[in-house]
C-alpha positions as a Markdown table, in Angstrom:
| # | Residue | x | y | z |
|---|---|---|---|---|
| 1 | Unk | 136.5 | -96.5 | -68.4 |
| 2 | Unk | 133.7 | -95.9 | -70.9 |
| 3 | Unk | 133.0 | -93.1 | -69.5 |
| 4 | Unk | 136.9 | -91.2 | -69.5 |
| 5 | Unk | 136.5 | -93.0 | -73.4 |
| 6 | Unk | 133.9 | -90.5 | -74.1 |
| 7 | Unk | 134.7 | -87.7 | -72.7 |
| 8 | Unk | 136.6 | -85.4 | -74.9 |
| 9 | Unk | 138.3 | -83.3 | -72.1 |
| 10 | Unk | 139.8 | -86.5 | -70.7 |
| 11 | Unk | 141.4 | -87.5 | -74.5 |
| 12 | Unk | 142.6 | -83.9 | -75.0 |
| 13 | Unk | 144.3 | -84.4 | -71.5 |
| 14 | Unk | 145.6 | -87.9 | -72.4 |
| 15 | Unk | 146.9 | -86.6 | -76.0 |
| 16 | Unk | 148.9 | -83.6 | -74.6 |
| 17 | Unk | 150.3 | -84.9 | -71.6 |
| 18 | Unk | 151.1 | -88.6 | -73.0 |
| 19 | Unk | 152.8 | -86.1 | -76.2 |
| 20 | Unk | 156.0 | -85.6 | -74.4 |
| 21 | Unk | 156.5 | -89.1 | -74.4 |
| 22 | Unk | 156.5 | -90.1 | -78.3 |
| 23 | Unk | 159.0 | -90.8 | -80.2 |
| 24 | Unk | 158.4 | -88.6 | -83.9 |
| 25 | Unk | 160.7 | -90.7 | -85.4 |
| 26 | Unk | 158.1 | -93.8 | -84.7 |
| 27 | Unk | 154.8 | -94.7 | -85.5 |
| 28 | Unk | 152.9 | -92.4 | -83.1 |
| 29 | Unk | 149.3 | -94.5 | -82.9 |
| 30 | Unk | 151.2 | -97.3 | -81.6 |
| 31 | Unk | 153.0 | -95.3 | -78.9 |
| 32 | Unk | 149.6 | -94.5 | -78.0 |
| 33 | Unk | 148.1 | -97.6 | -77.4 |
| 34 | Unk | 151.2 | -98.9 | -75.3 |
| 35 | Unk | 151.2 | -96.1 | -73.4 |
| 36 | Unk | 147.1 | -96.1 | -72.9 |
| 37 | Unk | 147.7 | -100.2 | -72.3 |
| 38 | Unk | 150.4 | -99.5 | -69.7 |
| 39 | Unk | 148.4 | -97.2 | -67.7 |
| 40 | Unk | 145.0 | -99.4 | -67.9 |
| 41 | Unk | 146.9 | -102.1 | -66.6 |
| 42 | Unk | 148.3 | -99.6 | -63.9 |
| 43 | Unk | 144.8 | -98.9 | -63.2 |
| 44 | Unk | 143.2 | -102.5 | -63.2 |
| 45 | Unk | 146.0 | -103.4 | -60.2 |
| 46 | Unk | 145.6 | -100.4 | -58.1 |
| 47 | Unk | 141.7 | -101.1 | -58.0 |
| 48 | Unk | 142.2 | -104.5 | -57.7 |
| 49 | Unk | 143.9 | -103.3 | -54.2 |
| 50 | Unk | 141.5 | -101.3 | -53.7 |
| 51 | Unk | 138.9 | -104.2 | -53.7 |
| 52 | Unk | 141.1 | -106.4 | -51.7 |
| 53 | Unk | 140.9 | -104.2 | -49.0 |
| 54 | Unk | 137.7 | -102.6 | -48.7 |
| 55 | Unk | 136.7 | -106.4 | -48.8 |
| 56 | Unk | 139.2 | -106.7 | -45.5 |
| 57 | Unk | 137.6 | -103.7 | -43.9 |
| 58 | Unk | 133.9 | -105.4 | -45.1 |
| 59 | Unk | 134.8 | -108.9 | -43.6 |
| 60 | Unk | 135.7 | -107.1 | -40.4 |
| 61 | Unk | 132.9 | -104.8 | -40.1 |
| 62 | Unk | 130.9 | -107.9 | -40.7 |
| 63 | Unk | 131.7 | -109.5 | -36.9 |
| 64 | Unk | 128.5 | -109.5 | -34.7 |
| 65 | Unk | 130.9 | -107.8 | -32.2 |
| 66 | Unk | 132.5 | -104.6 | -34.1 |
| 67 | Unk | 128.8 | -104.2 | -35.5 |
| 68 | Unk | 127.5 | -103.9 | -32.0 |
| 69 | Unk | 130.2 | -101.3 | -30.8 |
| 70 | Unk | 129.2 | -99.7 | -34.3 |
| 71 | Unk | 125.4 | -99.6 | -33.6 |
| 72 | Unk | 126.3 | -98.0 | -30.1 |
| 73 | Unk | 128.7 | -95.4 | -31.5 |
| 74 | Unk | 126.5 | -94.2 | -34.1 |
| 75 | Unk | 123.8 | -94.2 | -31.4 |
| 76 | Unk | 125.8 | -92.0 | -29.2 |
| 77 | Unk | 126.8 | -89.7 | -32.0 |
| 78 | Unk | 123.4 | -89.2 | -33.0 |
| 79 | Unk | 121.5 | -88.6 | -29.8 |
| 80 | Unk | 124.6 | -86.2 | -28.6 |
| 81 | Unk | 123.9 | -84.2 | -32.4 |
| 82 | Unk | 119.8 | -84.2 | -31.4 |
| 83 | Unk | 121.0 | -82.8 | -27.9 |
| 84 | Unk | 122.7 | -80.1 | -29.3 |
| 85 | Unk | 120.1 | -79.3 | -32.0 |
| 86 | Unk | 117.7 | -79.0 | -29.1 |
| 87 | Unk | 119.8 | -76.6 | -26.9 |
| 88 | Unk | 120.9 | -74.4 | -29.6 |
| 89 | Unk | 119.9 | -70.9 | -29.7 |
| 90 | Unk | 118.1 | -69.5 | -32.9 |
């Protein structure tokens, strides 16, 4: 967030596409900030899912048994890529 707050590409963005939504005949600064509020909070909940189920995914990585199947996949992946490495023709 600090990092879209100091970037001046991603205000411009923010001030011409949030535009269409202002009301002239209001304060425009406060439109604004609800609007910028709205979608931070929009953003705080989708990550927060985000984080909910990568932890999930984490949790069932984690079991001794899917870590095992893991290990062997990965081990079979690799040695079939050094195979082919070492049969391919320069």
């Amino acid at each position: 967030m600090t990092t879209d707050l100091l970037n001046p590409k991603t205000l411009l963005l923010y001030v011409t596409l949030m535009s269409q939504f202002i009301q002239p005949n209001q304060a425009a600064n406060i439109q604004l900030i609800i609007l910028a509020s709205v979608l931070m909070i929009i953003a705080i909940f989708w990550l927060g899912i985000v984080v909910f189920i990568i932890n999930m995914i984490r949790q069932w990585f984690l079991q001794p048994k899917i870590q095992s199947a893991f290990n062997k996949v990965t081990a079979l992946v690799l040695v079939g890529l050094g195979v082919r490495i070492a049969t391919e023709k320069i």
